[in-house]
C-alpha positions as CSV (number, residue, x, y, z in Angstrom):
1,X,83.2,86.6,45.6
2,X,82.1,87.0,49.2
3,X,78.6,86.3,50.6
4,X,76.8,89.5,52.4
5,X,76.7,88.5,56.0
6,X,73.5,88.7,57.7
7,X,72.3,90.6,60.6
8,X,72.4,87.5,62.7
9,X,76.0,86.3,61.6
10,X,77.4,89.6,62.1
11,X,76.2,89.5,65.6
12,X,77.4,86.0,66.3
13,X,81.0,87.2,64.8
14,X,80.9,90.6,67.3
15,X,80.1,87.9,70.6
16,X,82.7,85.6,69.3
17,X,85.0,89.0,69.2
18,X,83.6,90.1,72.7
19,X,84.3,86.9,74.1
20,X,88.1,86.8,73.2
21,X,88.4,89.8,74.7
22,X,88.6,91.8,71.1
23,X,86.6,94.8,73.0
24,X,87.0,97.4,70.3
25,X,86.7,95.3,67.7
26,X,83.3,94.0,69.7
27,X,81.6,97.5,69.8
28,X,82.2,98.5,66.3
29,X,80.7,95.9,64.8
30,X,78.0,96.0,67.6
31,X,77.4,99.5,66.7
32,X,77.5,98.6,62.9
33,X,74.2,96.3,63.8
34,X,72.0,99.1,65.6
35,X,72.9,101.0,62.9
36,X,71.7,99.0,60.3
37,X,68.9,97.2,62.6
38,X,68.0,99.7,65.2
39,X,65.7,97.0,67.0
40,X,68.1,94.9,67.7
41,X,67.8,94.8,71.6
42,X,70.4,92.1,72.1
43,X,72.6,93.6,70.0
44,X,71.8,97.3,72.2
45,X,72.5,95.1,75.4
46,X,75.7,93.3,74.3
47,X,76.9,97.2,73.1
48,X,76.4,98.1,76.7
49,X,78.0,95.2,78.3
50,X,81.1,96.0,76.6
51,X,80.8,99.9,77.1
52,X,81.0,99.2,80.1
53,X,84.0,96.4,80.3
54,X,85.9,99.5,78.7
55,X,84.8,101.5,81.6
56,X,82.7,104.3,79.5
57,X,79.3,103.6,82.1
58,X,77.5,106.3,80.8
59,X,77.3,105.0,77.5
60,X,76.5,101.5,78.7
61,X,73.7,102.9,80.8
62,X,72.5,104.7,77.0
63,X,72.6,101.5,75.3
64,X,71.0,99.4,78.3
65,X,68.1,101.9,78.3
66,X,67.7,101.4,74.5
67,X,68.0,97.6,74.7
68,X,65.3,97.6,77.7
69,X,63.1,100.0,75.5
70,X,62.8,97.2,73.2
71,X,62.7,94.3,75.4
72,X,61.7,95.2,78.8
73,X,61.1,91.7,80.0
74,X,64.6,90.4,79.9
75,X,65.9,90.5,83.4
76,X,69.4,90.4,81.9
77,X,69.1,93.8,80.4
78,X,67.9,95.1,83.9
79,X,70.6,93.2,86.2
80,X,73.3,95.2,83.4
81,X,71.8,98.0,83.7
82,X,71.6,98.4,87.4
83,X,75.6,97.5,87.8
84,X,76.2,100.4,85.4
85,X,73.9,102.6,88.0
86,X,75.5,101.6,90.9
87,X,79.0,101.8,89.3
88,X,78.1,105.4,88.4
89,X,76.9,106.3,91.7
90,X,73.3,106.3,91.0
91,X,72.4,104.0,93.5
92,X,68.9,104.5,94.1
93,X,68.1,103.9,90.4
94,X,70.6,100.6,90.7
95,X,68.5,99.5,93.7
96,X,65.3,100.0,91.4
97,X,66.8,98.1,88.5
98,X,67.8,95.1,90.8
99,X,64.5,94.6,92.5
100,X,63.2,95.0,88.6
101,X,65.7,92.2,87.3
102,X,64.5,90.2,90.3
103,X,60.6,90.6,89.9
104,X,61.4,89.0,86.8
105,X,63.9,86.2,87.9
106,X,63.7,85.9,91.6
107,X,66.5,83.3,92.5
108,X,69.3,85.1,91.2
109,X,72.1,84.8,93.6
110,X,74.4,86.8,91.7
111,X,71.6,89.9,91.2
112,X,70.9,89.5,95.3
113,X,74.2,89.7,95.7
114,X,74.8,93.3,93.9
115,X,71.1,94.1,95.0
116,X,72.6,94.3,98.6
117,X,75.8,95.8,98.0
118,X,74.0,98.4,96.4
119,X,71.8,98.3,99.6
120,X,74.9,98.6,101.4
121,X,76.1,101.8,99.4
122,X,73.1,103.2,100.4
123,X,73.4,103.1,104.0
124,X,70.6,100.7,104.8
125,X,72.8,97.9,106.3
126,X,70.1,96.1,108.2
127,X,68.5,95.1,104.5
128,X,71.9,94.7,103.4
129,X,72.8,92.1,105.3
130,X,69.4,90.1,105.0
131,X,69.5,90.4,101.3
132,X,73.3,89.0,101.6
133,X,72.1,85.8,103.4
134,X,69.4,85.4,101.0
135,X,71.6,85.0,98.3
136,X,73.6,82.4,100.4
137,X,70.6,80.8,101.0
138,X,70.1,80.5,97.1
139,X,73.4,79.4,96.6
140,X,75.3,78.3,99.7
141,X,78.5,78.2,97.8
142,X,78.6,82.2,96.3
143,X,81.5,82.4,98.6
144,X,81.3,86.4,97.8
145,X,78.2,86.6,99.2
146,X,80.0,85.4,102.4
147,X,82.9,87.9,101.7
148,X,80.5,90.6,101.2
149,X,78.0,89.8,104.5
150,X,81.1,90.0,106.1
151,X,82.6,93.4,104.8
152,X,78.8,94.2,106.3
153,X,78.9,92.9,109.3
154,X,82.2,94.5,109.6
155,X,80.6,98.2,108.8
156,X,78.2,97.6,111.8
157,X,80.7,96.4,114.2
158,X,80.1,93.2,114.5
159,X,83.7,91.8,113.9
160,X,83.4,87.7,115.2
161,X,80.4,87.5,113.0
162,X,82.2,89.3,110.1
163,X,85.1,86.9,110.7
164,X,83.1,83.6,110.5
165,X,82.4,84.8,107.3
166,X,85.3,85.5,105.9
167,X,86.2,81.4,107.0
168,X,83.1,80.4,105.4
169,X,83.9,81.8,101.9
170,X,87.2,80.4,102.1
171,X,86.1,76.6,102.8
172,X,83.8,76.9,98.9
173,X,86.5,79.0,97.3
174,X,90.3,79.1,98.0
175,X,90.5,82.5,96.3
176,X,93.4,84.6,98.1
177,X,91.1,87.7,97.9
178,X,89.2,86.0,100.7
179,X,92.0,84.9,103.0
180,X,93.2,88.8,102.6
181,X,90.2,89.9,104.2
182,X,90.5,87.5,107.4
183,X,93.8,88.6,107.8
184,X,92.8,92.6,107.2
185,X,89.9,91.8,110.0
186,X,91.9,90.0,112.4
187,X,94.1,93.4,112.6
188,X,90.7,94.8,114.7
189,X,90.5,92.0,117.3
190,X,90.7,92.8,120.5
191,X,93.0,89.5,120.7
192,X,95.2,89.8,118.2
193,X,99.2,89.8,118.8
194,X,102.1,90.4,116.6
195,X,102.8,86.7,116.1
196,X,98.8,86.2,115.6
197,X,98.7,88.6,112.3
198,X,102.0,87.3,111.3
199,X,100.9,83.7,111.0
200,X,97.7,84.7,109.7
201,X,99.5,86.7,107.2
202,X,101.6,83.5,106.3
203,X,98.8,81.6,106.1
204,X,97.5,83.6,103.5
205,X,100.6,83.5,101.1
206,X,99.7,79.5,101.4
207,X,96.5,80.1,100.0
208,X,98.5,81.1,96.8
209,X,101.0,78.3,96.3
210,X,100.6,78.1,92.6
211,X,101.8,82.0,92.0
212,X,104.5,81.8,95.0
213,X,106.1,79.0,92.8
214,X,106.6,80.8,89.7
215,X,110.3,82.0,89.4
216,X,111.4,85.3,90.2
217,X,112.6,86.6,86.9
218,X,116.3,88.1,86.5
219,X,115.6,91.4,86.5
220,X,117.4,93.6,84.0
221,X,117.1,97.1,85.2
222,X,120.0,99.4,84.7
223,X,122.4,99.0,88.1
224,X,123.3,103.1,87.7
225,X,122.9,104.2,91.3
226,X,122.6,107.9,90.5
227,X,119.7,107.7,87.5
228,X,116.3,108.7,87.6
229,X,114.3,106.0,88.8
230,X,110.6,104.6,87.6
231,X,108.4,104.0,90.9
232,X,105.3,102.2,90.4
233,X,102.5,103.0,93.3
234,X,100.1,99.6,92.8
235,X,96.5,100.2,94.9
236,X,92.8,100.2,94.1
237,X,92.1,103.8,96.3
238,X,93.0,106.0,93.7
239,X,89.8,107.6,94.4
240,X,88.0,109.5,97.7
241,X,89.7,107.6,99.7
242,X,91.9,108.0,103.5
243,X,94.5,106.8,101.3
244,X,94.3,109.7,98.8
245,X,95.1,112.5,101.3
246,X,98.4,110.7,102.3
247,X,99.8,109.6,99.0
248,X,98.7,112.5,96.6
249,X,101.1,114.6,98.6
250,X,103.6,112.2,97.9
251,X,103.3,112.4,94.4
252,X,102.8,116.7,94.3
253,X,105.8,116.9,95.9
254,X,107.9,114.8,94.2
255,X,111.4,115.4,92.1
256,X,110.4,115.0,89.2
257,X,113.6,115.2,88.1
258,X,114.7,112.1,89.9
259,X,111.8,110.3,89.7
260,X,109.8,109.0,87.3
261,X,105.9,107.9,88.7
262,X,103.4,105.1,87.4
263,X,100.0,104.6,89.1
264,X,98.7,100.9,88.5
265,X,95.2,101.2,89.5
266,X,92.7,98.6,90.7
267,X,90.1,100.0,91.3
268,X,86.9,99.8,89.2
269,X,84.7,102.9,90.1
270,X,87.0,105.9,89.6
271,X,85.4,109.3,91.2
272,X,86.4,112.9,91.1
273,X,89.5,112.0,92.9
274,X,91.2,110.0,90.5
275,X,90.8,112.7,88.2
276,X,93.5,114.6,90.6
277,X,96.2,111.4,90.8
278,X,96.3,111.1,87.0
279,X,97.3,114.8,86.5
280,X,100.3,114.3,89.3
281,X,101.5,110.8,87.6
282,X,103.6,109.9,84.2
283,X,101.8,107.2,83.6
284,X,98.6,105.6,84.0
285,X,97.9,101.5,83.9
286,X,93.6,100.1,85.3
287,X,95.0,96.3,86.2
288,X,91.6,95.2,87.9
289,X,90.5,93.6,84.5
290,X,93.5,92.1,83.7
291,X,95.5,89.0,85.4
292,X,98.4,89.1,87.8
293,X,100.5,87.6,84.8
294,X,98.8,90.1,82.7
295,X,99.5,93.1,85.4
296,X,103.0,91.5,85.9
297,X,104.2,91.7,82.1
298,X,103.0,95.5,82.2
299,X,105.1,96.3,85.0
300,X,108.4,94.8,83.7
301,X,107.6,96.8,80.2
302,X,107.3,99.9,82.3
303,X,111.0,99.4,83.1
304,X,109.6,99.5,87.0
305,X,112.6,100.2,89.3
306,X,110.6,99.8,92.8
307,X,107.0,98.9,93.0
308,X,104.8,100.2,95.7
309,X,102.1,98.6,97.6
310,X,99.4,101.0,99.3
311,X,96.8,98.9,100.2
312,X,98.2,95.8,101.9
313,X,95.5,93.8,102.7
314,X,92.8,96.0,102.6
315,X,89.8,95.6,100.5
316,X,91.0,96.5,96.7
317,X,94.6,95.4,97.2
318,X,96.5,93.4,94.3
319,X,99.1,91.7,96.8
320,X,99.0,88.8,94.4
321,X,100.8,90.9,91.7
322,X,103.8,91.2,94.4
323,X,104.0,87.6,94.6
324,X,105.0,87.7,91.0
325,X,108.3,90.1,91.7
326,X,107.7,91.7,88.8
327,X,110.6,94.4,90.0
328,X,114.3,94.4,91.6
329,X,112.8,96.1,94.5
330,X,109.6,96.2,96.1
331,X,107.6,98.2,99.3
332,X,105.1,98.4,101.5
333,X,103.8,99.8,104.4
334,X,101.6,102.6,103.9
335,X,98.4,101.5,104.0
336,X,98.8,100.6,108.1
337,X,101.8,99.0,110.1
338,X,101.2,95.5,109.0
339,X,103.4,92.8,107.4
340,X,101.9,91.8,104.0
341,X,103.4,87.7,104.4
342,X,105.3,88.2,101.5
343,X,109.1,87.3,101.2
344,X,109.2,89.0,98.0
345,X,108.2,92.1,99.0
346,X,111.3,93.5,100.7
347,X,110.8,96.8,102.7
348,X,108.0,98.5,104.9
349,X,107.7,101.9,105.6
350,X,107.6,102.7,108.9
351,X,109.2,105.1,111.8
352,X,110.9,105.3,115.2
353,X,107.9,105.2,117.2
354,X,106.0,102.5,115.1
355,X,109.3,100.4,115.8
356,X,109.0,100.3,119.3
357,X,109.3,97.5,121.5
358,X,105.8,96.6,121.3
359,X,105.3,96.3,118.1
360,X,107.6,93.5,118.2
361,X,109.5,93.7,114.6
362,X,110.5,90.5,114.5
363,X,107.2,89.3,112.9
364,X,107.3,91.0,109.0
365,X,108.4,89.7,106.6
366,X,110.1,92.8,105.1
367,X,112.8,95.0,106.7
368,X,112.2,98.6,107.9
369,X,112.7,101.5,106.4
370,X,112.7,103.5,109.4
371,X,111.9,107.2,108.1
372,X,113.6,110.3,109.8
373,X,110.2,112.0,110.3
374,X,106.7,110.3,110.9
375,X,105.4,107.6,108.6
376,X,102.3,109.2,108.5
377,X,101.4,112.9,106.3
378,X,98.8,114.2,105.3
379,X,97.9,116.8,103.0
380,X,95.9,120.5,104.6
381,X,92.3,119.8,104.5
382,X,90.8,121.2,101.1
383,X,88.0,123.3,103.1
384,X,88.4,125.9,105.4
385,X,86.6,125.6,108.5
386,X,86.8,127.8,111.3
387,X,87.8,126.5,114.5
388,X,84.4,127.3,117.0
389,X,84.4,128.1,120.7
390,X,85.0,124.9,123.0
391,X,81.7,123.2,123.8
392,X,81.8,123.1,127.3
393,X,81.9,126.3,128.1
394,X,78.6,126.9,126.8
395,X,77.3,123.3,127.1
396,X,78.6,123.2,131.2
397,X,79.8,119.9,130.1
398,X,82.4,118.1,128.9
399,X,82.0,116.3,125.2
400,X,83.4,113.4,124.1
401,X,83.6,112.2,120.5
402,X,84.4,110.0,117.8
403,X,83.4,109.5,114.1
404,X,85.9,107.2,112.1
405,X,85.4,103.8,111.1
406,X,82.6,102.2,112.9
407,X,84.5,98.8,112.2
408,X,86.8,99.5,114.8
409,X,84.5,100.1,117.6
410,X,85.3,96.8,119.7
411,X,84.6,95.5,122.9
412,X,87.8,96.9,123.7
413,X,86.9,100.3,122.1
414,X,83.5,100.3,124.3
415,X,85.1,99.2,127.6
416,X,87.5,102.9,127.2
417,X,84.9,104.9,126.6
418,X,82.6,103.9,129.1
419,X,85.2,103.9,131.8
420,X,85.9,107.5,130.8
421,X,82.2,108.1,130.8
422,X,81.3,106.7,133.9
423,X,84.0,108.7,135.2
424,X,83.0,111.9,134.5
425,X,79.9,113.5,135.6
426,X,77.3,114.7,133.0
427,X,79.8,113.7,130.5
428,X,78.2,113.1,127.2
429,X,79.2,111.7,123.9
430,X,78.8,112.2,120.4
431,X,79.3,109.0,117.5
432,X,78.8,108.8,114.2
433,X,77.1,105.3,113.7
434,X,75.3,103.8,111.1
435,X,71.8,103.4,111.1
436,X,69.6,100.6,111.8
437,X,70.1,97.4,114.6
438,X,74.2,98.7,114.8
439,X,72.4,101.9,116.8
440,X,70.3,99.9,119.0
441,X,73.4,97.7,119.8
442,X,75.8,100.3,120.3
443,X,73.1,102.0,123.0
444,X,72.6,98.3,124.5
445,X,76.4,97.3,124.5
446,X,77.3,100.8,126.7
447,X,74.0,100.1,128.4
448,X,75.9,97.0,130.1
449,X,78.7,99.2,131.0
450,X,76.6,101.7,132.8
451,X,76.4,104.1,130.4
452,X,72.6,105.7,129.8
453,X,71.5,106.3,126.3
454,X,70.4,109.9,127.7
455,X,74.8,110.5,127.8
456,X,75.2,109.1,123.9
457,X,74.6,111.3,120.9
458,X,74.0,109.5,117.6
459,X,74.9,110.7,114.6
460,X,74.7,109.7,110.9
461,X,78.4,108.6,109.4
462,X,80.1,111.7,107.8
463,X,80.4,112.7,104.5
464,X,84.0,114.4,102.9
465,X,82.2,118.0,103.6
466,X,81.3,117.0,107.4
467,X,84.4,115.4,108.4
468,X,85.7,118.8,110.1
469,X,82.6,120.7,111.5
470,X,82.0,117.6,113.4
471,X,84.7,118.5,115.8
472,X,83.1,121.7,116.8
473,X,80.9,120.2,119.1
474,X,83.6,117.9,120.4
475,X,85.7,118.6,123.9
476,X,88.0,115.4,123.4
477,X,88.2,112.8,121.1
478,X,88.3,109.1,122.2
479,X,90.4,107.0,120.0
480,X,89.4,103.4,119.4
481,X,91.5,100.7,120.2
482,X,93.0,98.1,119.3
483,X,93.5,99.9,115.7
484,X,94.0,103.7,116.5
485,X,92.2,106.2,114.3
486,X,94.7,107.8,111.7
487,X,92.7,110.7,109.4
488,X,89.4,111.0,112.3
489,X,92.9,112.3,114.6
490,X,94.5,114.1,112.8
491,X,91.1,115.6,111.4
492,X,90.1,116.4,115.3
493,X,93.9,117.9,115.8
494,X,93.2,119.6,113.2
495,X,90.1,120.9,114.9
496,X,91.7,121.9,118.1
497,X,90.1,118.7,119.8
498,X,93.0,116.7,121.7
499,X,92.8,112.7,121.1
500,X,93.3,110.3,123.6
501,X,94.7,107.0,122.4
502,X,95.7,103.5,123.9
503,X,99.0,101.9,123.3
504,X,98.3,98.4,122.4
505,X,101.3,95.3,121.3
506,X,100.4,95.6,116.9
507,X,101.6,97.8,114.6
508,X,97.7,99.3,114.4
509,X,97.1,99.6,118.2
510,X,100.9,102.1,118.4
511,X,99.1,104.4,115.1
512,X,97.9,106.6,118.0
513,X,101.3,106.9,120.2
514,X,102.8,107.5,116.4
515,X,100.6,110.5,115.4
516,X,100.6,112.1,118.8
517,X,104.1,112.2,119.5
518,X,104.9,113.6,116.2
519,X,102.2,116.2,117.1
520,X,103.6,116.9,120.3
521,X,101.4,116.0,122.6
522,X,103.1,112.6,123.5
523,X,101.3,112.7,127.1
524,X,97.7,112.0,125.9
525,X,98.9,108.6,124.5
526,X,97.7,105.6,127.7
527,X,99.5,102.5,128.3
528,X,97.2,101.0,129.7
529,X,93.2,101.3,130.3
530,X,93.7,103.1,133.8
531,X,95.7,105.2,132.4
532,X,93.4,106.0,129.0
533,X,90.8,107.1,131.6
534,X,93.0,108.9,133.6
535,X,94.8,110.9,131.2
536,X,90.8,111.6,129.5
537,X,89.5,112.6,133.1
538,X,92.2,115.1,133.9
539,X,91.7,116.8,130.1
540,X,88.0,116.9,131.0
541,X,88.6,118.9,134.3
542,X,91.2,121.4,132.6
543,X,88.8,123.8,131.0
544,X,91.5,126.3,130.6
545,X,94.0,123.9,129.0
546,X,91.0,122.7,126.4
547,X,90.5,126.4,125.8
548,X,94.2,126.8,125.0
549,X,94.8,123.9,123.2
550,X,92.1,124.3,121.0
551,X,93.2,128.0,119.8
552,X,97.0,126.9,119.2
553,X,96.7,122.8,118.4
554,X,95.9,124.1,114.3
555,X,99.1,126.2,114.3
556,X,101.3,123.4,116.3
557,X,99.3,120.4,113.9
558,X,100.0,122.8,110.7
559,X,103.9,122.9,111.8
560,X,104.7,119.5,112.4
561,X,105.5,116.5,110.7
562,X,102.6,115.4,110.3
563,X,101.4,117.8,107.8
564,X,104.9,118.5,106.1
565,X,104.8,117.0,103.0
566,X,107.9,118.1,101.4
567,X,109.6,117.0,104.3
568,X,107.4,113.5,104.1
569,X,108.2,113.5,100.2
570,X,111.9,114.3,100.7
571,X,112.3,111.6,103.6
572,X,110.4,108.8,101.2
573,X,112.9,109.7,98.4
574,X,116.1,109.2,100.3
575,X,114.9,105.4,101.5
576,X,114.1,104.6,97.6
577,X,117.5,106.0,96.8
578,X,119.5,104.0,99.9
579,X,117.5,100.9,98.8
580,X,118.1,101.3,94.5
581,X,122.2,101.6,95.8
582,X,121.7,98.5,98.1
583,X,120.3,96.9,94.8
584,X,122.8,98.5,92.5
585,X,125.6,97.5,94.8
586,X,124.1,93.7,95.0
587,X,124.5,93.4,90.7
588,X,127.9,94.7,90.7
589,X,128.5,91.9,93.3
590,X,126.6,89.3,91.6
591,X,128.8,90.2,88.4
592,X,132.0,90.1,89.8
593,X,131.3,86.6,90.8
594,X,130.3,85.4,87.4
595,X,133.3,86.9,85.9
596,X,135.4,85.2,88.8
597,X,133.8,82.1,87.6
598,X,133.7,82.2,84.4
């Protein structure tokens, strides 16, 4: 006959259950314990920790505020809570709950930690950072606290500093997600080269040896060249992202008939964006809880044909899953012309103009799959804003602008726009900048180059509704170099604001050229500084040009490549067809030589 189990051994059973990863299993017998004890605040707080490892937040944030009802001195129930806040958005309640968790426990390094990327999230970057180094000063070894000052340092512009960091974190922890950053970071520097990134890239694959050295498995896909195919897009922007307005075209415009689509999703705060990839894919896999091997084994039970990587080595990416080959063919290149350092990831996307000479393709490690069009496409804007009158003839001055990422605004960036600046009289210019010490800096840095702070225009980064009515009060838009803009361009275009970009050796500094050659207005892309200012000075002293470019440049963006997404869809296809036959063709080789041998 068996013994009634108690409260407490029921709740010892549902951690043991937790802790092997037995989720469901966790919560219903969790639930089972408020129900029978509803003062059970460890039992409330263990229901919400799990709530929220199966990604239901709200709930979790339900049973957090229960558990912190009953108990609300444990700093544990506050720390939980606040991660549930911020991973719903709700920042400014996350921040409260931190600082809470922290009255009570103050050398937390972990709680700091998410304390100041919550900060961060916020906006207030100068606290960010500070709270950042405090948890390194808690515990030196947290290496991402390191990672994380230096994603902040990045935001601000300060790009050596951010770089140190990134080295820092990888001396205490060897963790590839760390040595992906430095080599993302290194992209923006002024002094990087083809071979620079390459090696770095390299270097990062080293960091790895232990997944590089598993076998590549035989893979046994069906070798029928003319089949519908299974295409797995791996990335952790599945979400309000740059990424989302070039690849949901992609998948809206695909043949469905041809090709079968898989999202693998690392990302673990979904938004309203998500919402609009699922309803375009087949089917739908969250990876970032689950290991490489894990992710891996997925993948190959999916009966993946070619596995996509969108990220690269941006923040979210899952490059390590690529390492595993978990597919007979597999692709990059759409995050940003970059080689991922990985020989078993064997094509890039790319075009014509990204191949040029001075993007020197001998350093990737995959081959190009050189697309008939542009390799960038974007989808229409979902807002309509109307295109208003050019500034200067009302202002009785030229306007510059820009208003991407503030982590590419380098030396290099500052040196182009205050030559243009100084060049032009009365010239003024308008940049979205975050706030704090970044603003002072940004005045001071131009202030070296002879630019007054009088001629410089501030304002606050933009949100998804503000990224287009910015460009009414924009002339010209300055590109930054050495990574071109991609979206802030084509968002300006868009606007009837010509963008002048600068030429540079990497696949990043030639994004520019790319975009405005497919745009047709090749002649606003420099070579060379001189020329950046020369080519922005005699814009600035056309008035009637600006006038008619910015009343047909919608129309002439709206026609062209870049903005032709069946075209983009259709060109994307072909080079997954011509690479499956290349694979197909490869097995029926293979097997004509085992049956010779045999």
């Amino acid at each position: 006959m068996n013994r009634p189990v108690s409260i407490q051994q029921a709740f010892q059973i549902a951690v043991q259950q937790h802790q092997e990863g037995r989720l469901s299993e966790a919560e219903s017998l969790y639930r089972q314990i408020v129900g029978a004890q509803p003062g059970h605040a460890d039992a409330f707080h263990m229901l919400g920790i799990v709530l929220s490892q199966l990604g239901r937040k709200v709930e979790a944030i339900e049973a957090f505020g229960i558990a912190i009802s009953l108990n609300p001195n444990a700093p544990d129930f506050r720390a939980n809570l606040a991660a549930a806040l911020a991973a719903q958005q709700q920042v400014d309640a996350a921040v409260r709950e931190f600082r809470a968790a922290l009255a009570m426990k103050p050398d937390w390094p972990e709680v700091i930690n998410n304390l100041a990327k919550a900060l961060k999230s916020q906006g207030n970057f100068d606290d960010a950072i500070a709270t950042f180094r405090q948890a390194i000063k808690v515990r030196p070894t947290l290496a991402d606290s390191h990672v994380n000052l230096g994603d902040a340092l990045l935001d601000v512009g300060k790009l050596d500093d951010a770089i140190a960091c990134y080295r820092r974190a990888m001396t205490v922890n060897t963790d590839s997600r760390f040595a992906s950053r430095l080599v993302y970071a290194l992209h923006l520097h002024p002094d990087a080269t083809p071979k620079r990134l390459y090696e770095a890239a390299l270097r990062w694959t080293q960091t790895r040896t232990e997944t590089i050295t598993v076998q590549v498995p035989i893979h046994r896909n069906d070798p029928t060249p003319t089949r519908r195919l299974r295409i797995g897009y791996v990335s952790g922007d599945f979400r309000e992202h740059e990424q989302a307005c070039r690849i949901l075209p992609l998948l809206a415009n695909r043949d469905r008939a041809a090709f079968e689509v898989f999202c693998y999703s690392n990302q673990r705060e979904p938004n309203t964006v998500t919402e609009k990839f699922l309803a375009q894919v087949d089917g739908w896999r969250d990876i970032a809880m689950i290991t490489d091997a894990q992710a891996a084994e997925l993948v190959t039970a999916d009966k993946i044909d070619i596995l996509v990587d969108l990220d690269s080595h941006g923040p979210q990416n899952r490059l390590t899953l690529f390492m595993r080959k978990p597919t007979p063919i597999q692709v990059t290149g759409f995050a940003y012309p970059g080689t991922s350092g990985l020989e078993t990831v064997d094509y890039r996307i790319t075009d014509a103009r990204l191949e040029a000479p001075s993007s020197n393709g001998a350093f990737y490690c995959e081959s190009p799959i050189i697309l008939n069009r542009s390799a960038f496409c974007v989808d229409r804007p979902p807002v309509d804003v109307a295109i208003g009158a050019l500034p200067a003839t009302r202002n009785g001055f030229i306007t510059f602008g820009w208003a991407g990422d503030y982590a590419r605004v380098t030396r290099t960036t500052l040196d182009l726009w205050a030559g243009v600046l100084g060049k032009i009289d009365r010239s003024r210019m308008i940049i979205a900048t975050p706030h704090g010490t970044a603003r002072e800096q940004l005045l001071a840095d131009l202030g070296a180059r002879g630019i007054a702070a009088e001629g410089i225009e501030l304002r606050d980064p933009l949100s998804t509704g503000e990224r287009l009515t910015f460009w009414n009060a924009i002339d010209i838009c300055l590109d930054t170099a050495p990574w071109n803009s991609a979206l802030t361009s084509i968002d300006a275009l868009w606007m009837g604001v010509p963008v002048v970009t600068l030429a540079g050796q990497t696949g990043v500094s030639i994004i520019g050229r790319s975009l405005l050659a497919s745009a047709g207005l090749g002649d606003f892309a420099a070579e060379t500084p001189e020329q950046f200012v020369h080519i922005a000075s005699d814009a600035a002293g056309d008035i009637g040009r600006l006038t008619k470019m910015r009343s047909k440049l919608r129309a002439q963006i709206d026609a062209s490549p870049l903005m032709d997404a069946k075209g983009f869809t259709r060109d994307v296809e072909s080079a997954f067809k011509r690479t499956w036959q290349t694979w197909c063709e490869a097995q029926r080789g293979i097997g004509v030589a085992r049956a010779s041998a045999g």
